[in-house]
C-alpha positions, -999 to 999 in steps of 0.1 A, spaced: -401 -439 -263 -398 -436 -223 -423 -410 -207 -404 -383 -196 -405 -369 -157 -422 -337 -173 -445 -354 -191 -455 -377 -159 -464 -349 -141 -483 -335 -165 -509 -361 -167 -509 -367 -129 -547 -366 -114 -540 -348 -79 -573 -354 -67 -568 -391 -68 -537 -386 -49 -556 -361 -25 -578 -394 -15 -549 -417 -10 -550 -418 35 -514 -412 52 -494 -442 57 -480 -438 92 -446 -447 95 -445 -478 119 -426 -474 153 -416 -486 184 -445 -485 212 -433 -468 238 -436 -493 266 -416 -513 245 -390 -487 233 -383 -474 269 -360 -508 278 -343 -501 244 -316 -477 222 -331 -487 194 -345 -462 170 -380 -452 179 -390 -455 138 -388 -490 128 -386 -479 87 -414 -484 56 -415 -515 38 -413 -509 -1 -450 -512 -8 -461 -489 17 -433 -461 8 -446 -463 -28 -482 -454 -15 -469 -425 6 -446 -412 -22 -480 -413 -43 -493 -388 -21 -472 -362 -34 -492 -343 -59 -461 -328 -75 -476 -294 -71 -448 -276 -99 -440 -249 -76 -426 -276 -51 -423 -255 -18 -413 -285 -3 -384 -278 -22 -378 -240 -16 -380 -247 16 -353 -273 19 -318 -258 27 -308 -282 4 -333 -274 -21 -338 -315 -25 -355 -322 -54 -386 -343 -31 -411 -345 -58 -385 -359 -84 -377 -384 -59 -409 -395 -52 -420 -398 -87 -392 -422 -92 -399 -442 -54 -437 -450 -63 -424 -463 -100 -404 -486 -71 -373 -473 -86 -354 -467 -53 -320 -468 -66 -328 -433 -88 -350 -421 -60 -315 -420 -42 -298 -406 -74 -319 -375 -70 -316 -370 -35 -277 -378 -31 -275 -349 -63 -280 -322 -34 -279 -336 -1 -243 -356 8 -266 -375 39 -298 -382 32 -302 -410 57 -295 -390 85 -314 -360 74 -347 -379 71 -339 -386 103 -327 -353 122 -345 -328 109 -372 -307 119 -395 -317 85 -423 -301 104 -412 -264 103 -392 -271 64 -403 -298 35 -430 -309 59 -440 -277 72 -448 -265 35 -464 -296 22 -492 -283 2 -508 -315 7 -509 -305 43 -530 -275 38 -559 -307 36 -550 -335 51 -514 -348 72 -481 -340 51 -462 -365 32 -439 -382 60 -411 -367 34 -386 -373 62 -394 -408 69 -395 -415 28 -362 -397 27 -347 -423 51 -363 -451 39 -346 -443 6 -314 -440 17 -314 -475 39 -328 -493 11 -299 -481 -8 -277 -491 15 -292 -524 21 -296 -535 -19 -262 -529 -34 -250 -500 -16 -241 -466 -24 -219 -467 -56 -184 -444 -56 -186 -418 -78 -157 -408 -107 -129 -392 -87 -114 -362 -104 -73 -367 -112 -50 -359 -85 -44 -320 -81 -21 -327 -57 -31 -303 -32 -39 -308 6 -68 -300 25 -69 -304 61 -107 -307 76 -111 -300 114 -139 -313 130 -159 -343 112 -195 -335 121 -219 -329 95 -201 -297 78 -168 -314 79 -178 -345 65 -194 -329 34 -162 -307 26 -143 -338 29 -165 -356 0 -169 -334 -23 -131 -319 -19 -121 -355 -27 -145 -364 -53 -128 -333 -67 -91 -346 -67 -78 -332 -34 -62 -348 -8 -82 -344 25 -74 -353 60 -100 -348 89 -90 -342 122 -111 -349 153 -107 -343 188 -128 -374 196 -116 -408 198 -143 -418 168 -155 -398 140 -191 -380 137 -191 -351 162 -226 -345 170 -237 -368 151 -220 -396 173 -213 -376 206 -246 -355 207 -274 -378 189 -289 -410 210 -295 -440 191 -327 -440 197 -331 -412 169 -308 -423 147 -284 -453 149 -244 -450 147 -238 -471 118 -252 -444 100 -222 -423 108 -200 -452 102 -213 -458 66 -204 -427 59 -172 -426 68 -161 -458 54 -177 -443 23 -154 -415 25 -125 -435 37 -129 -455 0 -127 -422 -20 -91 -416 -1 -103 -391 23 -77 -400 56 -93 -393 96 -70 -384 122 -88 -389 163 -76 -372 192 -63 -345 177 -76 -315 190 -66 -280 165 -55 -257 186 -41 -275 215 -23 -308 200 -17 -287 166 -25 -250 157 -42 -238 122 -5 -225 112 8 -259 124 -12 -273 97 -3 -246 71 33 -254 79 25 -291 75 25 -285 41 -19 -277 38 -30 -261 11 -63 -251 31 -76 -258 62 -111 -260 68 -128 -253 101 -160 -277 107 -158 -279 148 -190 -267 158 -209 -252 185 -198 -275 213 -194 -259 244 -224 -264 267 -234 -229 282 -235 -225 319 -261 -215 344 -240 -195 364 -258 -203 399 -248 -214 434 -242 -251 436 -235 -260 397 -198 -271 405 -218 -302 429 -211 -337 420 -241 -351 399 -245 -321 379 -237 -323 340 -238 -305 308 -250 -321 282 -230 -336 258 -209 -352 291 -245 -365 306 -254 -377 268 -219 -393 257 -214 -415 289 -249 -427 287 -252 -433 248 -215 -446 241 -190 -474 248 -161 -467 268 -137 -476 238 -155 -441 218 -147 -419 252 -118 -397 257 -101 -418 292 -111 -392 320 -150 -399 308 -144 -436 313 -168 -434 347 -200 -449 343 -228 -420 354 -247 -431 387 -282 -416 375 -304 -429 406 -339 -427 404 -346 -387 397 -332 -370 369 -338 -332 366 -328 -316 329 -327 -279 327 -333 -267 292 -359 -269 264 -345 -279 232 -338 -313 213 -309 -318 237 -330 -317 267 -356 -338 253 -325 -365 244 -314 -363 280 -343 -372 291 -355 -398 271 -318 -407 277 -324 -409 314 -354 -427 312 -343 -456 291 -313 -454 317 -341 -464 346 -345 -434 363 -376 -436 380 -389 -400 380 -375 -377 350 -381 -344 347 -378 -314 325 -375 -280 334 -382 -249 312 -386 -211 322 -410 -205 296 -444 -224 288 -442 -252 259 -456 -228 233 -420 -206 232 -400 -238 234 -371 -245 203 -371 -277 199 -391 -309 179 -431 -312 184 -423 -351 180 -398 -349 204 -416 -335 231 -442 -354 224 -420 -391 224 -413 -378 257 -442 -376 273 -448 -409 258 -424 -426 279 -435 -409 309 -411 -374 309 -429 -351 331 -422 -312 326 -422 -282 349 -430 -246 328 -419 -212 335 -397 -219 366 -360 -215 362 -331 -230 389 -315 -204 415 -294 -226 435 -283 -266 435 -288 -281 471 -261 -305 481 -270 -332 510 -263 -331 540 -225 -335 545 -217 -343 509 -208 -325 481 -235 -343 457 -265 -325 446 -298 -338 463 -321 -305 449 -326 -278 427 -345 -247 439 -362 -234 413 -379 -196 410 -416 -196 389 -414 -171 363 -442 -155 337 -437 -138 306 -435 -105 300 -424 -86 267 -411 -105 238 -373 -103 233 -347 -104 208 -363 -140 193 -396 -125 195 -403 -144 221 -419 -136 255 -390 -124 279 -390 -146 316 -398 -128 346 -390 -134 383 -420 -142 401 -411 -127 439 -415 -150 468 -422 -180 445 -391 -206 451 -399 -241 456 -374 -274 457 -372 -304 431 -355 -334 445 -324 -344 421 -300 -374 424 -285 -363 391 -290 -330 371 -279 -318 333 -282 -283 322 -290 -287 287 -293 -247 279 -278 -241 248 -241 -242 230 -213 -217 223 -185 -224 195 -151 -228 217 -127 -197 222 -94 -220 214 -91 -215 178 -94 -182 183 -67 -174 208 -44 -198 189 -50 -185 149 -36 -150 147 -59 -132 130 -84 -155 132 -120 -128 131 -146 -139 153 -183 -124 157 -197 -107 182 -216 -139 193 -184 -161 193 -184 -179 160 -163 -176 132 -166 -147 110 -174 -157 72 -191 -149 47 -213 -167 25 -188 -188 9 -169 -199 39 -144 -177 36 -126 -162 71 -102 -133 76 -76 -158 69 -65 -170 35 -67 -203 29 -87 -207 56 -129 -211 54 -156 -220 80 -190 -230 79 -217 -251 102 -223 -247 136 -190 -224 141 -204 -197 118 -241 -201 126 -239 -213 164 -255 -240 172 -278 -249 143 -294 -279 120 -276 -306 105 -291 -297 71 -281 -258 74 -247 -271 81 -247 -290 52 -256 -266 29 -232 -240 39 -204 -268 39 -215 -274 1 -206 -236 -7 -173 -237 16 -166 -266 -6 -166 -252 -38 -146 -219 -23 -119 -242 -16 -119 -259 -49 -117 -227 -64 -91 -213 -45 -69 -241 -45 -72 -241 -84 -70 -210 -87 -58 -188 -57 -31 -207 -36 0 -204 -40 
């Protein structure tokens, strides 16, 4: 008889496993990556995934686990990777999470899986991310992912706005449910952040593309250019003949400084400074057809994952002198460790605890040339529990700046708002919802980045899987 998974376990020596040293994942060096897009991590080879995956001591309370919005079942997967059965490793994976590829890639493992490793409490965490990946692109690359059994036709429509990470879940499991789904972006290629705010260098576009043409084989139908609430409203689509409409469109609006000088040529937000430098032409709206003249010095503003992608961003663009600055010191910063760290690697230098009071044009022109920035230090913690910035008096001093990007954060756009009757926002901006996705608007739910802000792609994920099966059970059982 085959050993069962439970039984496995059970006669696991963890010690042995405790002795077995971390398998680095292998990547880029970064005098090499810096002339590249490539993605920085170059991916496991099968025999060395199998050793990492034998690290995992598959401790039965799993806290990995617990702590994965997704509640991934790692260790199951593991135990089935260092058998070298990938294929099922995927099985367990693609059971909870709808993009496991890009996951292993985009989150923040450190502070989740990673972050409660219990092998870490000894010796470096399983790279759980990297293993995660590597599952997924072997699956991809040895057969590909297979379709699952569709549901029969229930007939009903469901339009999907927005085809980030949240709206492309809904989408997939709304169709593998029977439901007809159209998504509706207001780019000219589908993805949302995941194409229009992710560099290559961190994760590659055909990842996004798989997925879609995945989706696209289960009968789910994308609509580009379309932006809801200017080209078409929610009730538009209701009148269309939608069952539901789901609301997937993020958090992106970059927020503004609000100083003298931002409105200077050579000044960008983010995702504007990110999309012209990371995509082609044809995946731009027209009016962003203009190539960016970077110059030699690049100053970002900001000190989250986006700022650290505009940088890295600039450098492999050949600025010359990139910097970063942030008004608090590195220990209060948001973002990636890794990130930061990759940064510095390719020569990112950073300014702490200074933040920008005006933009200096040149001489004659309208085109930035400085920033002036004010030194700050911390005083009591905030809202975030972090220290609060305080002006130090007296203490202005002038970066030199051929381009700028103010990389400070996102807000979920007003337009749906003004154009949905009865549409409920928050106090913050986002959608009101509750748990299951559900708004003030029947037949209407939300989840991702418009209900939570600006967020992870794995939180979006999971609240998109509970939005999804709101939707299934209303139009089953509640529309009319």
């Amino acid at each position: 008889m085959p050993v069962t998974n439970a039984e496995a376990v059970k006669s696991i020596d963890r010690k042995a496993r405790l002795q077995v040293p971390h398998q680095p994942p292998p990547k880029q060096k970064p005098e090499e990556r810096v002339h590249n897009w490539l993605e920085v991590y170059e991916g496991y080879d099968l025999e060395t995934a199998k050793i990492e995956a034998y690290r995992c001591i598959q401790c039965p309370a799993a806290p990995c686990q617990v702590a994965c919005p997704l509640h991934n079942d790692i260790p199951g997967a593991f135990l089935k990777l260092e058998d070298g059965d990938v294929h099922g490793a995927a099985d367990v994976f693609r059971a909870t999470n709808p993009a496991p590829d890009m996951c292993g890639r985009l989150c923040p493992q450190e502070s989740l899986c990673e972050g409660h490793c219990v092998v870490g409490k000894k010796a470096i965490p399983v790279a759980i991310g990297r293993l995660e990946a590597f599952i997924a692109d072997y699956e991809r690359d040895h057969g590909g992912r297979v379709s699952p059994d569709i549901a029969p036709s229930t007939g009903k429509r469901v339009a999907v706005v927005g085809s980030g990470p949240a709206g492309l879940a809904v989408a997939e499991i709304l169709a593998i449910h029977g439901h007809l789904v159209r998504v509706f972006e207001a780019w000219p290629a589908p993805g949302g952040v995941l194409r229009y705010g992710i560099p290559d260098f961190k994760m590659d576009k055909r990842h996004v593309d798989d997925q879609v043409e995945y989706l696209e084989r289960l009968g789910v139908g994308f609509q580009y250019n379309t932006r809801i609430g200017y080209d078409i409203t929610v009730d538009g689509l209701l009148d269309d003949g939608y069952d539901a409409v789901f609301l997937g469109h993020g958090a992106g609006q970059g927020n503004k400084l609000g100083v003298p000088g931002e409105e200077l040529d050579g000044i960008y937000m983010a995702t504007d400074f990110l999309v012209r430098a990371n995509l082609p032409t044809a995946e731009l709206p027209e009016w962003m057809w203009d190539p960016i003249a970077v110059g030699k010095r690049l100053v970002v503003v900001g000190g989250g994952d986006t700022s650290m992608d505009c940088v890295r961003s600039g450098v492999r663009l050949g600025c010359e002198e990139v910097c970063c600055v942030y008004r608090r010191t590195e220990a209060e910063m948001a973002g990636r460790e890794e990130e930061r760290r990759h940064a510095k690697e390719e020569g990112v230098k950073f300014i702490f605890q200074a933040t920008p009071v005006r933009f200096v044009a040149a001489p004659g022109e309208n085109r930035v040339q400085a920033v002036r920035f004010q030194k700050m230090e911390l005083g009591e913690p905030d809202e975030s529990g972090r220290r609060r910035p305080v002006p130090v008096i007296g203490s202005e001093f002038d970066v030199e700046a051929d381009t700028v990007v103010i990389a400070i954060g996102y807000k979920v756009e007003k337009l749906l708002y003004q154009t949905t009757p009865d549409l409920e926002a928050t106090d913050w901006g986002t959608v009101k919802a509750d748990d299951d996705g559900r708004t003030s608007r029947p037949g209407v739910f939300a989840a991702g980045d418009s209900v939570r802000g600006a967020d992870l792609v794995v939180t979006a994920l999971a609240d998109a899987k509970k939005a999804a099966a709101a939707i299934d059970e209303y139009l089953r059982n509640g529309a009319q």
